[in-house]
C-alpha positions as CSV (number, residue, x, y, z in Angstrom):
1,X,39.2,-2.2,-9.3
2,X,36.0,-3.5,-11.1
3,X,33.0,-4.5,-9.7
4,X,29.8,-6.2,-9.6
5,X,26.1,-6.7,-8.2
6,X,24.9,-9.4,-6.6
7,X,21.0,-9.4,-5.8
8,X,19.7,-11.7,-3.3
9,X,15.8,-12.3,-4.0
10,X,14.2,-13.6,-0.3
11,X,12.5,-17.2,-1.3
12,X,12.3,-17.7,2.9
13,X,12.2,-15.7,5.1
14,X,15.7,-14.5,6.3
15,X,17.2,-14.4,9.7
16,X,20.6,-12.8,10.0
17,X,21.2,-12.1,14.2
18,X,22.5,-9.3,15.9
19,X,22.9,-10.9,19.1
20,X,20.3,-10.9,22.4
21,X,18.4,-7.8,23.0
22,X,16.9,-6.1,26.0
23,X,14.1,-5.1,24.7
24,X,10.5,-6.9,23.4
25,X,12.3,-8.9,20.3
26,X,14.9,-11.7,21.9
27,X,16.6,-12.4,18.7
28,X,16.9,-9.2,16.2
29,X,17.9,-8.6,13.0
30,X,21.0,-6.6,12.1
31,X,20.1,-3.3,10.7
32,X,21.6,-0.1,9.9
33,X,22.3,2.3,12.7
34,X,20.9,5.5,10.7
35,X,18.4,4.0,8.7
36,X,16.8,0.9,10.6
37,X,17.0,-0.9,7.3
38,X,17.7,-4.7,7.9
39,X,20.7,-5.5,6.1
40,X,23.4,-8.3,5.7
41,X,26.9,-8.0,6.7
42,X,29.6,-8.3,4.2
43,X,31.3,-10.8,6.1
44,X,28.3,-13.1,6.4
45,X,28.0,-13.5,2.4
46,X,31.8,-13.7,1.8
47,X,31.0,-16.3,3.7
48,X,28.8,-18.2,2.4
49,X,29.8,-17.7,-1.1
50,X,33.4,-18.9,0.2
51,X,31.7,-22.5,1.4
52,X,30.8,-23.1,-2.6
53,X,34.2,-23.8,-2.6
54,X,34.4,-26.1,-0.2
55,X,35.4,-28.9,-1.9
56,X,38.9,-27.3,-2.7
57,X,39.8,-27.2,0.7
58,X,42.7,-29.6,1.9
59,X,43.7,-30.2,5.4
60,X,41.9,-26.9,6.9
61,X,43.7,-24.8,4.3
62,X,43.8,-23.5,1.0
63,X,45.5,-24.7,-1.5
64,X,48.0,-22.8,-3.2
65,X,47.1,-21.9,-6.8
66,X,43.0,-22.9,-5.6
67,X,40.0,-20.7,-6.5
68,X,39.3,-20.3,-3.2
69,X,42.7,-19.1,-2.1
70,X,42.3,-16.5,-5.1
71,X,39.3,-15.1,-4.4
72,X,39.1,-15.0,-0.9
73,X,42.5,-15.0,0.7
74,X,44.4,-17.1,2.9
75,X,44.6,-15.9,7.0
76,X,47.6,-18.5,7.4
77,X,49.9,-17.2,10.0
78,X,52.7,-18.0,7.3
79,X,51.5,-16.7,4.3
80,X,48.5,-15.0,4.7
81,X,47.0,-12.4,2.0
82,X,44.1,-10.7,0.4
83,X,41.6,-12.3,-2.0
84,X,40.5,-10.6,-4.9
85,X,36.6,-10.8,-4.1
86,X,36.1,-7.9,-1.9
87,X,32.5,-8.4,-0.6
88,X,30.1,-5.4,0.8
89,X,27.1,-5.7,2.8
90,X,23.9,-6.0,1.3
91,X,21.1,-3.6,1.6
92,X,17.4,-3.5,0.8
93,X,15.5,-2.6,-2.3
94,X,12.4,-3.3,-2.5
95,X,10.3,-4.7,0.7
96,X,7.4,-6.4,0.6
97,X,4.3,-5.3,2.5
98,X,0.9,-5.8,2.9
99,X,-1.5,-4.1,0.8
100,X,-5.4,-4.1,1.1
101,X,-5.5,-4.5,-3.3
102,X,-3.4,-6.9,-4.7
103,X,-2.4,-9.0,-1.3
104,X,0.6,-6.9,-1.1
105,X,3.3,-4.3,-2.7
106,X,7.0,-3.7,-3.4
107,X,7.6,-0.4,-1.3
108,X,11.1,1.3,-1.9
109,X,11.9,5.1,-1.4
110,X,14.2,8.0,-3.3
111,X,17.3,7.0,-0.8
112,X,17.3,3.5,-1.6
113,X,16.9,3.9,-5.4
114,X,19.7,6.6,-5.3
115,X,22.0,4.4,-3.5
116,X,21.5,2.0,-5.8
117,X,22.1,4.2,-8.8
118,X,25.6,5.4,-7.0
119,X,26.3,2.1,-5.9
120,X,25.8,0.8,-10.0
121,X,27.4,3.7,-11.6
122,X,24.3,4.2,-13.2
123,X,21.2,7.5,-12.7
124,X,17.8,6.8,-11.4
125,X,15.6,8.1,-14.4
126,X,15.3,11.9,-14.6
127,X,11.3,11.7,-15.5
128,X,11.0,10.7,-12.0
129,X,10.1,13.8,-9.4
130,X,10.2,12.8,-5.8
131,X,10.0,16.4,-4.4
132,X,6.7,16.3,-4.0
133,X,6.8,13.1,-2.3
134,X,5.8,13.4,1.4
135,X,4.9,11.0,4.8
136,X,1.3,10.7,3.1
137,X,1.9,10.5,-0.2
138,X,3.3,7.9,-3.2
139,X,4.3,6.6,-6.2
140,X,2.3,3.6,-6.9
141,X,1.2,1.1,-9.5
142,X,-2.0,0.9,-11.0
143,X,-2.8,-2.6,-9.3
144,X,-2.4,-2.5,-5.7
145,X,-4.0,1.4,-6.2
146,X,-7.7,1.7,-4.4
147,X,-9.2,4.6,-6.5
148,X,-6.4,7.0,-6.1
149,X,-4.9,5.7,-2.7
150,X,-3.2,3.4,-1.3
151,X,-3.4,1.2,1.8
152,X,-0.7,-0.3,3.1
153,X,-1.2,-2.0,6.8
154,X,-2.8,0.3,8.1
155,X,-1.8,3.4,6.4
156,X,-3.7,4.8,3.5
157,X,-1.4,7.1,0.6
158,X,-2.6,8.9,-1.7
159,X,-1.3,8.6,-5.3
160,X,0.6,11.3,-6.8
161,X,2.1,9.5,-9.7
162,X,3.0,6.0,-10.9
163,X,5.9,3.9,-10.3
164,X,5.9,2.6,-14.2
165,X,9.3,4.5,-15.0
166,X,10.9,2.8,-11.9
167,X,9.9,-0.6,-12.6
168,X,10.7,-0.8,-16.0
169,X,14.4,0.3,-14.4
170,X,14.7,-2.6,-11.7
171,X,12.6,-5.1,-13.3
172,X,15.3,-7.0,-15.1
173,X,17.5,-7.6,-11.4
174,X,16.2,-10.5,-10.8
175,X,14.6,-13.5,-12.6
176,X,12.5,-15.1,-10.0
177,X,9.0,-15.6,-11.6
178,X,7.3,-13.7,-8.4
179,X,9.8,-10.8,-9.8
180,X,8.3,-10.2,-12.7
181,X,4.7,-9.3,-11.1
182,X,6.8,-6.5,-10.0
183,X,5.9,-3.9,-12.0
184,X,2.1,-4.0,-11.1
185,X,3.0,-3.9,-7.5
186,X,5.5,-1.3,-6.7
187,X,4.9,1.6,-4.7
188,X,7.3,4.3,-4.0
189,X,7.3,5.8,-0.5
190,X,9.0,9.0,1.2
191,X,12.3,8.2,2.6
192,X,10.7,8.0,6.1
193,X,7.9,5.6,5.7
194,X,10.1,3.3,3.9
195,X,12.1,3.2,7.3
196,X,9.2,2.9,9.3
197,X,7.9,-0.1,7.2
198,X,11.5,-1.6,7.3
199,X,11.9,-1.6,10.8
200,X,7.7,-2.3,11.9
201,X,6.7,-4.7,9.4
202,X,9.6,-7.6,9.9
203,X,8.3,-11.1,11.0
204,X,8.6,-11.9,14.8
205,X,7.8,-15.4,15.9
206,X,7.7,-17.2,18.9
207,X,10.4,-20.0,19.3
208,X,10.4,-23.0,21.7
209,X,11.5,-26.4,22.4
210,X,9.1,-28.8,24.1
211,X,10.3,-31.0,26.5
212,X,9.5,-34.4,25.8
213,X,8.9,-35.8,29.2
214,X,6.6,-32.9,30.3
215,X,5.0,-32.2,27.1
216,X,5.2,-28.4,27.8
217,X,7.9,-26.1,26.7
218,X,11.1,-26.7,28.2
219,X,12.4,-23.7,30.8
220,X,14.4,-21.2,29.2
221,X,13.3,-22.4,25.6
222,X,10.6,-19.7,24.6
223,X,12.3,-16.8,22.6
224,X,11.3,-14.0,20.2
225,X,12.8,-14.1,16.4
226,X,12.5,-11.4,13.7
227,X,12.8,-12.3,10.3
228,X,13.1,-10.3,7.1
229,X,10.0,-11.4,5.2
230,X,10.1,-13.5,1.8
231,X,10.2,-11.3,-1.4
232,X,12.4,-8.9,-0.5
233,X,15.0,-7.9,-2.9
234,X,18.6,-7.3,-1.6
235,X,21.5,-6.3,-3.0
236,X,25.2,-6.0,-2.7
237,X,28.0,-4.3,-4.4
238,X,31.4,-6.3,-4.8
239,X,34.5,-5.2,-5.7
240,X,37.6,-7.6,-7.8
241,X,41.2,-7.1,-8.1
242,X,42.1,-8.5,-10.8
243,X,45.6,-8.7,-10.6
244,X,44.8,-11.5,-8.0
245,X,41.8,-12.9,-10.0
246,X,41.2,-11.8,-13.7
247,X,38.3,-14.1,-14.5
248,X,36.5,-13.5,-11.0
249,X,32.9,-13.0,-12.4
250,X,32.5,-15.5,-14.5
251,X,34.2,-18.3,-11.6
252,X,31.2,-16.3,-8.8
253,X,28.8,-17.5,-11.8
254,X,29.4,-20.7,-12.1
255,X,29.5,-21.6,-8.9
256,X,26.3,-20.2,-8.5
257,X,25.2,-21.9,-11.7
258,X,26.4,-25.1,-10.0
259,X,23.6,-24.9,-7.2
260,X,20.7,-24.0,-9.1
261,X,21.3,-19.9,-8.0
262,X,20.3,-20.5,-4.7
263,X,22.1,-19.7,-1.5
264,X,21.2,-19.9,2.5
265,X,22.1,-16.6,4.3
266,X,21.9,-16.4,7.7
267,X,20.9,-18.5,10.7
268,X,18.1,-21.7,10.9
269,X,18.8,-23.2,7.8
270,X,17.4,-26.6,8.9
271,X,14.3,-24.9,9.7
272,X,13.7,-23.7,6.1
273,X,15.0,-20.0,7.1
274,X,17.3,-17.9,4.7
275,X,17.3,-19.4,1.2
276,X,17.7,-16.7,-1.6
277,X,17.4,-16.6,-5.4
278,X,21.2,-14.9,-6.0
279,X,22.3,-13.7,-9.5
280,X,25.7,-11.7,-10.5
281,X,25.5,-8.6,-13.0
């Protein structure tokens, strides 16, 4: 099997559920079990990428000898079968956080640049040392650097290095024009703090509903969201059997070409939530 990477650039924030929670957030974001790095489940892109096709769709079903019955499958209880777009989850990059120079940085860390590299078939650049990269210490650019430290929330780094090498690696993913400030704004971070950012600095916002009689928020309609913030670079690696599908890429592309690159992911779409710059390499 071939594959290929799909990045998903935030433009909104994004808001993909896990369900209720017991505990201070009502409405979480799915993340990793291990890591507590937000993510987005393979099934939830297929997904959306599968509704580009809607207009192919006959009756509730897909067409024989369709796009969409190629590339995604068919669960007909008469003649089901496999597409030949095989769709993985997609993980974080970079994540954008505040910084006291420069409004605020790209962090990423040594785990999520190496899975990456695996995940591309490619090597993180060997000029890079991240041993001596610890819970206080970083990688950073020269612009969001305050002498030689770096203040993130409320954390101050010192810098140990710079992130050029890095950002002249990732800086062609993606080209959203708030991408290409990139390079001055990256920071990278040990594998820990880069989990603790992840999982501390979402958005969480206060729903509600008023009611419209009373003026005041109707009972039961007061919840607590969390939201991914805008700017933060995902991405997913895809897998194509081409014995299904031999020109799989290039259909993905077009489609996407088709609406302006830009896809909703996740829930609240009519309240602005979830739409992503998404490009195929």
């Amino acid at each position: 099997m071939n594959k290929m990477i799909m990045t998903l650039f935030a433009r909104t924030p994004v808001h993909v559920g896990a369900g209720n929670s017991v505990g201070a957030v009502d409405s979480p974001i799915q993340r990793e079990r291990h890591t507590r790095i937000p993510i987005i489940p393979g099934s939830s892109l297929k997904g959306v990428l599968a509704d580009l096709w809607n207009g192919e769709l006959e009756n509730k079903t897909r067409v024989s000898g369709s796009d969409i019955r190629a590339l995604f499958g068919s669960d007909e209880s008469k003649n089901a079968e496999a597409g030949a777009l095989l769709v993985g989850e997609a993980r974080v990059l970079a994540f954008p956080v505040r910084s006291a120079k420069g409004s605020f940085a790209w962090i990423t860390s040594p785990l999520a640049l190496q899975r990456y590299a695996r995940d591309c078939g490619e090597k993180v650049p060997e000029d890079i040392d991240f041993s001596k990269l610890d819970e206080n210490s970083c990688l950073a650019a020269k612009a969001v650097k305050l002498d030689e430290f770096v203040v993130l929330e409320e954390y101050r780094f010192a810098s140990i290095g710079e992130s050029v090498i890095i950002a002249d690696w990732l800086k062609d993913l993606v080209s959203d024009p708030v991408w290409k400030e990139m390079p001055d704004r990256l920071v990278v971070l040990s594998n820990e703090m880069f989990s603790y950012f992840c999982e501390q600095s979402c958005e969480v916002v206060s729903r509600i509903r008023i009611d419209d009689v009373k003026g005041t928020v109707a009972k039961g309609a007061l919840f607590n969201q969390e939201q991914v913030p805008s700017e933060t670079l995902f991405y997913s690696v895809c897998f194509i059997d081409e014995r299904r599908c031999a020109d799989t890429v290039s259909k993905v592309k077009d489609k996407l070409s088709s609406v302006g690159g830009i896809l909703q992911v996740g829930g609240d779409a009519s309240t602005g939530l979830g739409y992503c710059s998404v490009e195929v390499k």
